[in-house]
C-alpha positions, 0 to 999 in steps of 0.5 A: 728312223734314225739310230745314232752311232751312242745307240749302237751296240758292240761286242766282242767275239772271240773266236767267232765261228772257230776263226783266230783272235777276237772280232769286233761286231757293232750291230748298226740297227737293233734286231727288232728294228730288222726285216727280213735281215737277220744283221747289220754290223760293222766289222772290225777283224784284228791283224791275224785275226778271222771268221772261220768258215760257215754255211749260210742255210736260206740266207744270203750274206753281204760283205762291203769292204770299207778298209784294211786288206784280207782273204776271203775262203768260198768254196775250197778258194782264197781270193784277196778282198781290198776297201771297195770289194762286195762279197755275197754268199748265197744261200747254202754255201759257206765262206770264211774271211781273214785279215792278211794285211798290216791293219784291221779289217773293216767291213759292213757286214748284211744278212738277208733272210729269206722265205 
């Protein structure tokens, strides 16, 4: 199965999950094409902009960094995240991500359900 970047779906989210600015999510494969995945989607976070922190409950996310340059909270700690960096939260634990460099913050973005 292939789905073409036509097909793909995005939206926009203004201050996605209390976080500043508005977030750009294109949904890579439909919903009800997902198995125990509950997202596939790339990011696009603005200058400035962020996802504000929240808990992950009986999932695990992914994020793949592809561009851009931001701060990623987990745990009450902030650590740079560059193009190449993998960041997993795992299940209840909580994390937020912002944009702290001079262009937009592109990631991959993968949720995995679990049972």
């Amino acid at each position: 199965m292939i789905y073409r970047t036509s097909d793909q779906k995005t939206e926009q989210r203004e201050n996605m999950r209390g976080g500043e600015g508005v977030v750009s999510l294109t949904h890579l494969v439909p919903s009800e094409r997902l198995f125990q995945t509950r997202l596939v989607a790339r990011i696009e976070i603005p200058v400035g902009a962020s996802i504000g922190e929240h808990l992950h409950e009986n999932e695990v996310e992914y994020y793949v960094i592809l561009s851009g340059e931001g701060e990623v909270t987990e745990q009450e700690k902030t650590t740079r995240v560059v193009p190449g960096d993998v960041v997993i939260t795992g299940p209840h634990e909580s994390h937020a991500i912002r944009n702290s460099g001079d262009k937009p913050l592109v990631f991959l973005a993968f949720i995995q359900t679990l049972r």
